[in-house]
MDTraj code that builds the backbone (N, CA, C; nanometers):
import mdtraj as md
import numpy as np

residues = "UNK UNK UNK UNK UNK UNK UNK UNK UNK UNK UNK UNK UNK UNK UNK UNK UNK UNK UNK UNK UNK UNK UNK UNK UNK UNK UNK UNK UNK UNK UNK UNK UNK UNK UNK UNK UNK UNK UNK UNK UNK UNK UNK UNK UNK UNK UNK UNK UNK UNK UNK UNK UNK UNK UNK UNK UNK UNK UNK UNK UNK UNK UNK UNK UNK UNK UNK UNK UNK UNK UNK UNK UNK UNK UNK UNK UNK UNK UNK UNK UNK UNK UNK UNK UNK UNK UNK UNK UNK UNK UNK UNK UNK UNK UNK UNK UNK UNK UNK UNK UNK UNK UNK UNK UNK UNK UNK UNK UNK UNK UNK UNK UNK UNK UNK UNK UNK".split()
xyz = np.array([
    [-1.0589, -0.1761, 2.0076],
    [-1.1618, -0.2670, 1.9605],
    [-1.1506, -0.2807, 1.8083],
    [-1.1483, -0.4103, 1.7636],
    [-1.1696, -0.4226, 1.6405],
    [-1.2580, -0.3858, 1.5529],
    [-1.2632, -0.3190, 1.4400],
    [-1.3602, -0.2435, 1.3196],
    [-1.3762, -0.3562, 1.2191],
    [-1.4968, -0.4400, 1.2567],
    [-1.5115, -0.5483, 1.1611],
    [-1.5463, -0.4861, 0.9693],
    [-1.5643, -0.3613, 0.9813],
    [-1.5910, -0.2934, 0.8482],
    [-1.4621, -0.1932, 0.7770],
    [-1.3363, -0.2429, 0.8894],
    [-1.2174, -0.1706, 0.8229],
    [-1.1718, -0.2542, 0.6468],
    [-1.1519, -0.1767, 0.5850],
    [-1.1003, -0.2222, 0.4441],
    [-1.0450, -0.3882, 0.3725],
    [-0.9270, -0.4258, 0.4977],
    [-0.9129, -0.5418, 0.4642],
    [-0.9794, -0.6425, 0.5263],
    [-1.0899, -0.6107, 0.6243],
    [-1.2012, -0.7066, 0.6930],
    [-1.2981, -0.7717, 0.5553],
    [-1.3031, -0.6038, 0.4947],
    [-1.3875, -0.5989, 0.3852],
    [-1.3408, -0.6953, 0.2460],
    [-1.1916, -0.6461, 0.2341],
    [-1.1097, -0.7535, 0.0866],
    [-1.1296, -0.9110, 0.1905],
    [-1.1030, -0.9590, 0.2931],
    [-1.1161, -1.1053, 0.3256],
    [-1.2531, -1.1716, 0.3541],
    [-1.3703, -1.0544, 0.3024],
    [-1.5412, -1.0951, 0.2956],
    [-1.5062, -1.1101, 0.1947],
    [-1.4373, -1.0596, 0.0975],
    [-1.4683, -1.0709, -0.0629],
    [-1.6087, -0.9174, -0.0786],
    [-1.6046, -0.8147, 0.0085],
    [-1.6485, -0.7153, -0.0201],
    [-1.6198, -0.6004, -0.1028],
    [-1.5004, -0.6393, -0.1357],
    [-1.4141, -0.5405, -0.2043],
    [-1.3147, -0.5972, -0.2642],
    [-1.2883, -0.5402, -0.4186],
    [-1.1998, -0.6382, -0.4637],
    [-1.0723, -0.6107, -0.4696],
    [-0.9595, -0.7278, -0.4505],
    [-0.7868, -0.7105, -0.4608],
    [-0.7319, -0.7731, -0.5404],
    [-0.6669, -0.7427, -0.5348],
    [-0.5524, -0.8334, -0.6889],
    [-0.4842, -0.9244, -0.5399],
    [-0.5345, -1.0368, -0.5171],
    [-0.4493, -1.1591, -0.4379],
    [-0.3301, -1.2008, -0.4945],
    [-0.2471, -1.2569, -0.4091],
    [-0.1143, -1.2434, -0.4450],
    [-0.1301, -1.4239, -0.3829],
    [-0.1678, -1.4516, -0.2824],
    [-0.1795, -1.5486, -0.1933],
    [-0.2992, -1.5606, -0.1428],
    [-0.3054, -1.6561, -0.0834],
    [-0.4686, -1.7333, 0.0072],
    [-0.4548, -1.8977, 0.0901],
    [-0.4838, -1.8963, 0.1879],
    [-0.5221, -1.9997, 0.2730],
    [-0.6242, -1.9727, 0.3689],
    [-0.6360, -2.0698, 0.4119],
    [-0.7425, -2.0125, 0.5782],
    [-0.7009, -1.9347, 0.6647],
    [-0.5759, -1.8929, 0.6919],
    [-0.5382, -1.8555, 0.7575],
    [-0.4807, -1.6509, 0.7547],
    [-0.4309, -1.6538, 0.6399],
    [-0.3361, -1.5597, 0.5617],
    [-0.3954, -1.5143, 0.4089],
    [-0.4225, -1.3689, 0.4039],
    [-0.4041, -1.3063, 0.2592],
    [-0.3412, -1.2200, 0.1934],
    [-0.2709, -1.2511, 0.1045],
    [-0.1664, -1.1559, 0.0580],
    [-0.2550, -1.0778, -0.0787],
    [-0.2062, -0.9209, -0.0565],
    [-0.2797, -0.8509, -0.2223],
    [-0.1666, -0.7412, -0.2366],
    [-0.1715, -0.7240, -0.3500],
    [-0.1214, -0.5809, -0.3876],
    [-0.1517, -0.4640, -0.3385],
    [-0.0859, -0.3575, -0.3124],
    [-0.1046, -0.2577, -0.2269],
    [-0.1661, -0.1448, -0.3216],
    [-0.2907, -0.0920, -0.3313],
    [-0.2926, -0.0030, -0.4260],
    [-0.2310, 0.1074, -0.4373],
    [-0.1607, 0.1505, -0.3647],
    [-0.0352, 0.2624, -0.4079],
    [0.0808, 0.2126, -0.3436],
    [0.1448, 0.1567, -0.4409],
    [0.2891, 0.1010, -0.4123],
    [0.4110, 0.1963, -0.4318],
    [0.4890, 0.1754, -0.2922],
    [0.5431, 0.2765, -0.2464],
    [0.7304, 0.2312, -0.3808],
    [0.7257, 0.0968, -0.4266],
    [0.8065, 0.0625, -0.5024],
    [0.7487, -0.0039, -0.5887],
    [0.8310, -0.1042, -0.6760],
    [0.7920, -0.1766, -0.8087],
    [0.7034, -0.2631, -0.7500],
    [0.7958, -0.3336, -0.6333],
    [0.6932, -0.4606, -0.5768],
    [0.6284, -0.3911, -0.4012],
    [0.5117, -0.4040, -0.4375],
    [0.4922, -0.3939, -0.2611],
    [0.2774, -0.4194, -0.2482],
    [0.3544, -0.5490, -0.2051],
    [0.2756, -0.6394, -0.1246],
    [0.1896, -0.6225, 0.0116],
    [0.1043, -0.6338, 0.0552],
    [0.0373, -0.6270, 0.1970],
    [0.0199, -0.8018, 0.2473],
    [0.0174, -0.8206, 0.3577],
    [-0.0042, -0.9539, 0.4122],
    [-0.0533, -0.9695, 0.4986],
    [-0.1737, -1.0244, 0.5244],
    [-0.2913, -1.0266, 0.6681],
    [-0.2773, -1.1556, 0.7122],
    [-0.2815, -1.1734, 0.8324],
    [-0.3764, -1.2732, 0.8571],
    [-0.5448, -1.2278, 0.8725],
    [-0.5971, -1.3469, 0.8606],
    [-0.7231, -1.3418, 0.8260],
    [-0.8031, -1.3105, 0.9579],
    [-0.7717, -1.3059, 1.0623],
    [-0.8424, -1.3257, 1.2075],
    [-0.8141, -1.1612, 1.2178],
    [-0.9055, -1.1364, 1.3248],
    [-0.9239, -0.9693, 1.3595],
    [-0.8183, -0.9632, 1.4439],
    [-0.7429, -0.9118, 1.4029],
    [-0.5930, -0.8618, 1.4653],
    [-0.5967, -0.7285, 1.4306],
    [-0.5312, -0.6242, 1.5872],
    [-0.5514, -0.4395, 1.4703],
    [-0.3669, -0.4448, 1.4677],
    [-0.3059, -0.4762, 1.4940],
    [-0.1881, -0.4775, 1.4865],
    [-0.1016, -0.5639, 1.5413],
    [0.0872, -0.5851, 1.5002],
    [0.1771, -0.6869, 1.4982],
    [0.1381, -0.6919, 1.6510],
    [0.1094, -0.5568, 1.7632],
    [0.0960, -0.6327, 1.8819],
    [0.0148, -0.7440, 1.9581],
    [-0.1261, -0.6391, 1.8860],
    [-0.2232, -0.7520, 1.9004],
    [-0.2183, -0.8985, 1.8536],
    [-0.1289, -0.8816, 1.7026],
    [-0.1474, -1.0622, 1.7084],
    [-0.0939, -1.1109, 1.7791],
    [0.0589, -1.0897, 1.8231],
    [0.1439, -1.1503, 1.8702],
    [0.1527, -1.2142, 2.0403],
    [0.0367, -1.1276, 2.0886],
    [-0.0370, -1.1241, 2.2264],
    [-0.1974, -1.2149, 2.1807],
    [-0.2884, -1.2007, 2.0827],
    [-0.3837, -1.3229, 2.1085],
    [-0.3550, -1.4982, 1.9898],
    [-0.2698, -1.4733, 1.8997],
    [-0.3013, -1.5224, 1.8008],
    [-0.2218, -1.6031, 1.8875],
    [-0.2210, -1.7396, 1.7790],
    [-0.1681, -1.9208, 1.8786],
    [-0.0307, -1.8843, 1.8094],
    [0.0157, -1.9531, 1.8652],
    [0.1982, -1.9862, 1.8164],
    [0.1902, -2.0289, 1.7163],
    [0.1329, -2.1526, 1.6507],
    [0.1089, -2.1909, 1.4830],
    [0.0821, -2.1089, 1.4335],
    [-0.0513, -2.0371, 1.4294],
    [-0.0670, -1.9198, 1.3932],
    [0.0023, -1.7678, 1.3201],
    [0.1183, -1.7680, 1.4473],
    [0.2343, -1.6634, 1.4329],
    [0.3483, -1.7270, 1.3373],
    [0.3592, -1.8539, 1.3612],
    [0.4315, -1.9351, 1.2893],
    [0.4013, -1.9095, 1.1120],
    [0.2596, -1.9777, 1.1202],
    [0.2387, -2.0282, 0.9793],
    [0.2957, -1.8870, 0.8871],
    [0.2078, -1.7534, 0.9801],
    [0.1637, -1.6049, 0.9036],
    [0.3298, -1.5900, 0.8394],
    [0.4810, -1.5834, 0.9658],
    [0.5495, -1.5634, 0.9049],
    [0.6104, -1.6420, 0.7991],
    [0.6187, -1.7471, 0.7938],
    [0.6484, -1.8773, 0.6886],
    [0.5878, -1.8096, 0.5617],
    [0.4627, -1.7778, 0.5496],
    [0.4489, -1.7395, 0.4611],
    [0.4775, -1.6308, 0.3806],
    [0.4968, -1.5557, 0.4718],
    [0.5933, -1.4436, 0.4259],
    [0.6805, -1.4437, 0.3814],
    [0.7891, -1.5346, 0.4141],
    [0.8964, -1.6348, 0.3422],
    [0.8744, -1.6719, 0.2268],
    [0.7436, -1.7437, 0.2274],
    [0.7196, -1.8104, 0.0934],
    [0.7188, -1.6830, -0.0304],
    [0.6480, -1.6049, -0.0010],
    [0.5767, -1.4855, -0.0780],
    [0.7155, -1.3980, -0.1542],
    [0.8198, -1.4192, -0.0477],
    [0.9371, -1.3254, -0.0676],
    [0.9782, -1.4409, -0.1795],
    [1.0304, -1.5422, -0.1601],
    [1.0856, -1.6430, -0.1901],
    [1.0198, -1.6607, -0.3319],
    [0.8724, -1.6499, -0.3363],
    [0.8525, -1.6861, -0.5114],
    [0.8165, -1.5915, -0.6124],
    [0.8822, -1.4539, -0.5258],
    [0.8200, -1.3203, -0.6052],
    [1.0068, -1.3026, -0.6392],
    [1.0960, -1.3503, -0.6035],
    [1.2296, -1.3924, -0.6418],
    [1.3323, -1.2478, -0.5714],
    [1.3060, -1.2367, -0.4896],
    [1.3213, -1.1060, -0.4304],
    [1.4584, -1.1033, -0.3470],
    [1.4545, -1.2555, -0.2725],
    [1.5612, -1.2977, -0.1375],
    [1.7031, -1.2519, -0.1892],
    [1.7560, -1.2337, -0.3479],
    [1.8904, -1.2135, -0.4092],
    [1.9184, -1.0637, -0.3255],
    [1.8068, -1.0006, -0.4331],
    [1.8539, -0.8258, -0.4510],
    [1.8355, -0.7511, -0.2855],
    [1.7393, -0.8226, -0.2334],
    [1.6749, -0.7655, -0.0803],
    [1.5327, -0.7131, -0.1117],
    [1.5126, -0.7111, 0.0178],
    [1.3593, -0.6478, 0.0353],
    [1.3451, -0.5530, 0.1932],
    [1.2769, -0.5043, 0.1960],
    [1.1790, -0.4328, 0.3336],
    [1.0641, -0.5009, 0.3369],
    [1.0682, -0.5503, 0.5113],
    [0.9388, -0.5824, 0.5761],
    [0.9269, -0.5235, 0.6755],
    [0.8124, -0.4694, 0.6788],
    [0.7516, -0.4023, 0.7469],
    [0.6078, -0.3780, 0.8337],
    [0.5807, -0.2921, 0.9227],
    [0.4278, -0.2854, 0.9952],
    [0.4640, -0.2124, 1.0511],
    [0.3822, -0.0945, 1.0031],
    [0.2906, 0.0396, 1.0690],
    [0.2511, 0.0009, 1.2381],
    [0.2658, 0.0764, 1.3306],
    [0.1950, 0.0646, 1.4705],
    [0.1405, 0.1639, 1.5021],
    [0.0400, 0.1917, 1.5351],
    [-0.0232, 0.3259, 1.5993],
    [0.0002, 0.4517, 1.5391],
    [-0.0308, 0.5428, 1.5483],
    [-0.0196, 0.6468, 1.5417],
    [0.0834, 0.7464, 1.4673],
    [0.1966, 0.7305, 1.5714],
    [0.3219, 0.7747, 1.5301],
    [0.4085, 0.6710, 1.4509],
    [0.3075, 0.5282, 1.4169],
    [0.3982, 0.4407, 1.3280],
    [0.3731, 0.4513, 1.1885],
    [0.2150, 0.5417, 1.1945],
    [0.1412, 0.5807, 1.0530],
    [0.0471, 0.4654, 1.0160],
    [0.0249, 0.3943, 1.1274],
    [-0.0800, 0.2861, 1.0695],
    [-0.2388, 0.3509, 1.0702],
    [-0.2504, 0.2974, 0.9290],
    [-0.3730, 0.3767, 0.8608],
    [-0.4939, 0.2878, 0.8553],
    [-0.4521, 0.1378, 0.8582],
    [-0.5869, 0.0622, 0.8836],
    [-0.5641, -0.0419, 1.0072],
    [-0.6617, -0.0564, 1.1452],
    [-0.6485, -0.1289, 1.1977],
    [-0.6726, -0.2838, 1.2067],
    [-0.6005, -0.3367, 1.0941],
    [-0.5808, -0.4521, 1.0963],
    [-0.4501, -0.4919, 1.0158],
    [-0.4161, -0.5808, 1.1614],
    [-0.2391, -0.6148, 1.1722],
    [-0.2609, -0.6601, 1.0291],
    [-0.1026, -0.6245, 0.9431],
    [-0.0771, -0.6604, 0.8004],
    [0.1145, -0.6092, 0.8009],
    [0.1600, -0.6686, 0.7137],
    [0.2983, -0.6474, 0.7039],
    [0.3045, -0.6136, 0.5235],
    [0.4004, -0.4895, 0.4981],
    [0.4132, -0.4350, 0.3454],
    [0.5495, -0.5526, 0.3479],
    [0.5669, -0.5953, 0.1983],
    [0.7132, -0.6459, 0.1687],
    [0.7012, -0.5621, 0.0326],
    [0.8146, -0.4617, 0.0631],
    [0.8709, -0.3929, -0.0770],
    [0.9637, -0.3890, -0.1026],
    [0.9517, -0.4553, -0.2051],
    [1.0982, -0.4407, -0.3031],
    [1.0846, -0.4412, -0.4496],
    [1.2209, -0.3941, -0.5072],
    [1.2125, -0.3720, -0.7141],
    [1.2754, -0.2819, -0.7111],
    [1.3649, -0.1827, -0.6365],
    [1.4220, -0.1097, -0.6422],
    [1.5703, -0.0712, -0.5072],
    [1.6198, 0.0429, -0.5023],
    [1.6680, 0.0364, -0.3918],
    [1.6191, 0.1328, -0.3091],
    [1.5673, 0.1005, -0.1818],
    [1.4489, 0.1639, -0.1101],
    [1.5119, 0.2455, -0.0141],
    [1.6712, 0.2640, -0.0440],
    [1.7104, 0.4060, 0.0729],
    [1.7385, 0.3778, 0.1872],
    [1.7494, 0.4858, 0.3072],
    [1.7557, 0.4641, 0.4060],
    [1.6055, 0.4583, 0.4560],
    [1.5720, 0.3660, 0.6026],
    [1.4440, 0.3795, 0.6631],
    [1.3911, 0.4384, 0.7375],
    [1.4400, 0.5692, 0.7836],
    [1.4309, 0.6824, 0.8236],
    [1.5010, 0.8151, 0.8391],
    [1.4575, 0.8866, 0.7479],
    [1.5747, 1.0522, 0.7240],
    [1.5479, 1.0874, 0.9202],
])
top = md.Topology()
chain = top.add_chain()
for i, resn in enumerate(residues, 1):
    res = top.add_residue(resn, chain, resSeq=i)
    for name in ("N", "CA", "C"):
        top.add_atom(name, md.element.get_by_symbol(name[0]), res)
traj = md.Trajectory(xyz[None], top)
């Protein structure tokens, strides 16, 4: 069940404040307050989703569409697409997802290693 009082329910009331990166009706992008590299981004859609499964099972096809496009965009004007990046989403438990609502990190500014020792 969705936690309408989880954190980023709270940053897309405007209950709490983020450094926005992006905004539409649909999608919000902010800075991650502990960034795991130089650049690293969070990206919601705005609808109560707790994770990539859940959206991908209620959200509309435009929907799934627009969220990743924009992700594109975000990569694309933070100038990132040369050097590379990591995208990513936490799932459950053993994926380490810490807030239930679906969001994807894009980090990059450095070289981020392998993605699992």
């Amino acid at each position: 069940m969705y936690d309408k009082d989880n954190i980023f329910a709270r940053i897309i009331r405007r209950e709490v404040p983020a450094e926005i990166i992006y905004e539409d009706d649909y999608v919000i992008s902010i800075k991650d307050i502990a960034p795991s590299a130089p650049i690293h981004i969070l990206v919601l859609p705005k609808g109560e989703y707790i994770s990539f499964h859940d959206f991908t099972e209620k959200a509309t096809s435009d929907e799934i569409g627009h969220f990743y496009k924009i992700v594109r965009k975000i990569c694309h004007d933070l100038g990132i697409e040369k050097k590379g990046y990591r995208v990513l989403s936490n799932i459950g438990s053993d994926g380490m997802q810490t807030i239930a609502h679906m969001h994807l990190h894009i980090i990059a500014g450095k070289n981020l290693g392998k993605l699992v020792n």
